[in-house]
N, C-alpha and C positions, 0 to 999 in steps of 0.2 A: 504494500500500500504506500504511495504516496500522495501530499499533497502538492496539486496542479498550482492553485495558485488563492491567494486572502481576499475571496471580493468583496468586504467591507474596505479594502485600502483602494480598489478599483474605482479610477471615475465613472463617475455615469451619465449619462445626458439623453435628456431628453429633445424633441424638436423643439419644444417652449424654451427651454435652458440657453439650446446654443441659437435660437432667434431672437432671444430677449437683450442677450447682449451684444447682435450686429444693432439694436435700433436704441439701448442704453445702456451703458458699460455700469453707470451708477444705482441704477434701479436691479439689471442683474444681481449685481452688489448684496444689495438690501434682500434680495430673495433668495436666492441661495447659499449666501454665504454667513449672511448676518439673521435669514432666518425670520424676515421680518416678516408679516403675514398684511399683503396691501390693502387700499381699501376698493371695495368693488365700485363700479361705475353701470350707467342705464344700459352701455353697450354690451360690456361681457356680462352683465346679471340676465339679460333678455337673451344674450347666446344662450346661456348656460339652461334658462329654464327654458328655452324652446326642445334645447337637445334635449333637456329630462322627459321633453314631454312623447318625443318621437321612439326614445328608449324604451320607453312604456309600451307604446303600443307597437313597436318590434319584437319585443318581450312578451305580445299578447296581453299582457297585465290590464288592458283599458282598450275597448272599442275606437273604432274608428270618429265615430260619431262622440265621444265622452272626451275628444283631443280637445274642441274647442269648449266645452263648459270646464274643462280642468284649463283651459287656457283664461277666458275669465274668473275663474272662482280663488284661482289660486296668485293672480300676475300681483297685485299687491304686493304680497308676502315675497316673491322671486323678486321684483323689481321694485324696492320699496320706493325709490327715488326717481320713478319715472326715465324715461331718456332724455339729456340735454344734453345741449349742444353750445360749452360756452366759447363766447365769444369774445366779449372785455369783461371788465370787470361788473358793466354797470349794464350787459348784453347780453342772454344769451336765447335760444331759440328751443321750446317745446319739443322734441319730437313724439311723443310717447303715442298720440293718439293716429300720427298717419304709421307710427310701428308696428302698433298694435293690430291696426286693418290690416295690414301688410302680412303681417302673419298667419291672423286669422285664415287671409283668403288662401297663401299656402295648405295649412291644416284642414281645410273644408274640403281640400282634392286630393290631399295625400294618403293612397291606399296600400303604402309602402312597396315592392316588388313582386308584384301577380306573374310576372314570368321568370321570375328568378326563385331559388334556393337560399335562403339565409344563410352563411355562416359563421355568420359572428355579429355581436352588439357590442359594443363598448369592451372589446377585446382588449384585454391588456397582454403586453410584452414585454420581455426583457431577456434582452440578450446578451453574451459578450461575445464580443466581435473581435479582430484585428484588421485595422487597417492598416496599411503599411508594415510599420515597425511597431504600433503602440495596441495595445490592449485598451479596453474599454466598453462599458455595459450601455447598450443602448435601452431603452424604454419610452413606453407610452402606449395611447389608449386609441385604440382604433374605432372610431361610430359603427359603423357599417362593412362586412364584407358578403357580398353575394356571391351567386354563379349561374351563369346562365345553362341551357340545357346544352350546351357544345363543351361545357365543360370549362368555360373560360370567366375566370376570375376579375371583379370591379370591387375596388375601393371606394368608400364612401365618406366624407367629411361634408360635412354641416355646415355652414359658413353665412353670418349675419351681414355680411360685408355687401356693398352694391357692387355695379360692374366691376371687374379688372380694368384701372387704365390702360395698358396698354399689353403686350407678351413681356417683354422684359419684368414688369408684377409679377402676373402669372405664372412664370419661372422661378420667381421667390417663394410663391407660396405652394407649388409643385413639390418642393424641397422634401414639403413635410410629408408626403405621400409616399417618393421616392423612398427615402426612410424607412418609410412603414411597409414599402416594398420588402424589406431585407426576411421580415418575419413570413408573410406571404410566402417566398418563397422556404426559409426553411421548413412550415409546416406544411406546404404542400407540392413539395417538391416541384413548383413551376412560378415564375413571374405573374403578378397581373396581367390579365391584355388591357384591361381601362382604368385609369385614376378619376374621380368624379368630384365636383365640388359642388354640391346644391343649394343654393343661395339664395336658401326658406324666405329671405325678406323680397325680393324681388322677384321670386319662384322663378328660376333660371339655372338650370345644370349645363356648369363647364366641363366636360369630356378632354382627357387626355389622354393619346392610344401611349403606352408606355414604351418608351424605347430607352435601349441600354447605355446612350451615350448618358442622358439625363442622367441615368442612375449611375454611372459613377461619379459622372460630375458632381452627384449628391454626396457621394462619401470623401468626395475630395474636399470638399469644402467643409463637411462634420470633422474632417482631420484637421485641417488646417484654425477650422474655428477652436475646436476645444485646444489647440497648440498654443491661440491667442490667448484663450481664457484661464490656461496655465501660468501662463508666464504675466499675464496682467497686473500691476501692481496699483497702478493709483484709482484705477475705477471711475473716472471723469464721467459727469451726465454728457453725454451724444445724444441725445434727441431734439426732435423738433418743440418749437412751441406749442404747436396743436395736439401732439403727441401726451406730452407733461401736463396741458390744462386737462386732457379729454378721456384720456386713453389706459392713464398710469396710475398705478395703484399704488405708489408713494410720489406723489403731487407734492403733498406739503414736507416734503423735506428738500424740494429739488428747484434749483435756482433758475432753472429752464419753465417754472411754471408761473407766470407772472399770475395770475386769477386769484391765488392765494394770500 
């Protein structure tokens, strides 16, 4: 017998992990390292309860028809603060009530996959990998994985966001799919053939046929990133304004958020 290797000493990263610090080195900081727990905002409390609500009824647990009275009965309590949108200090702009339509009218048509095979909800993973030269535990929670009758595997992520500006975006947030490719294929010994982003607020699925460049391009950059995140010492906020007022769950300690 011996031992392979201590993975309590292993880093780990998650897609949140190592994309939190390409868009704040200083808020990464505070969340992973210092352990500080942010404060929610109308955008990620509204992701979060729309995906609980889809998990449900992929899980069977809730009817089709019981998505939208669990979507009123309960938005309150998920989004105690409504969605806003600030702007100055003395500005900002409601969204809650053209969000809340927005959703609705997703959940009133969503019958989840009638021609697909479920196989997975909120799939967790974790793996250790090597890239290159370096050991390291991947992780994270997959929404959705199907398959169609051909046998061919689609990834599903959930996405509150409006359009992609442009492919260059689109590429960025591809990343996290790629990623979640690695697990795909160890448990079923083949690639996805589709990456999908369903974008419940706007009800618009973006389709990505998967191909292999992407996908190492992806592990090139999880290496390269966590090599940044290693070696980082001072932890500078990097983000934008709109970022820090809107987005960030340590606001008030970040000199990039003027609103505060």
């Amino acid at each position: 017998m011996e031992v392979l290797a201590n993975l309590m000493e292993m880093p780990k990263y998650s897609f949140s992990k190592l994309n939190s610090f390409k868009g704040c080195k200083y808020g990464d900081k505070l969340t992973y390292v210092d352990k500080q727990r942010g404060a929610g905002n109308g955008f990620s409390d509204l992701g979060s309860f729309v995906h609980g609500i889809l998990e449900d009824y992929l899980n069977e647990e809730i009817a089709q028809f019981e998505m939208i009275s669990k979507f009123d009965d309960e938005f309150e309590e998920n989004v105690p603060n409504g969605v806003e949108l600030k702007i100055s200090k003395t500005f900002s702009r409601d969204l809650t009530d053209s969000y809340k339509t927005q959703c609705k009218t997703f959940l009133s048509k969503f019958d989840g996959f009638p021609e697909h095979s479920v196989l997975g909800v909120e799939e967790k993973f974790e793996l250790l990998v090597k890239i290159k030269d370096k050991m390291l535990i991947l992780n994270g929670f997959i929404d959705t994985v199907i398959q169609d009758n051909h046998g061919d595997i689609t990834i599903i992520d959930y996405k509150s966001k409006s359009a992609f500006k442009n492919k260059a975006e689109l590429k960025e947030y591809a990343r996290q799919l790629y990623m979640y490719s690695i697990w795909i294929k160890y448990k079923y010994g083949k690639y996805p053939k589709n990456l999908q982003f369903v974008q419940f607020r706007i009800d618009h699925v973006e389709n990505i046929v998967f191909n292999l460049e992407d996908f190492n391009e992806t592990f090139e950059w999880i290496f390269y990133t966590s090599e940044e995140i290693e070696d980082e010492e001072m932890f500078d906020p990097s983000c934008d304004e709109f970022f820090a007022n809107n987005l960030c769950g340590h606001s008030k300690y970040c000199p990039y958020a003027k609103l505060y």
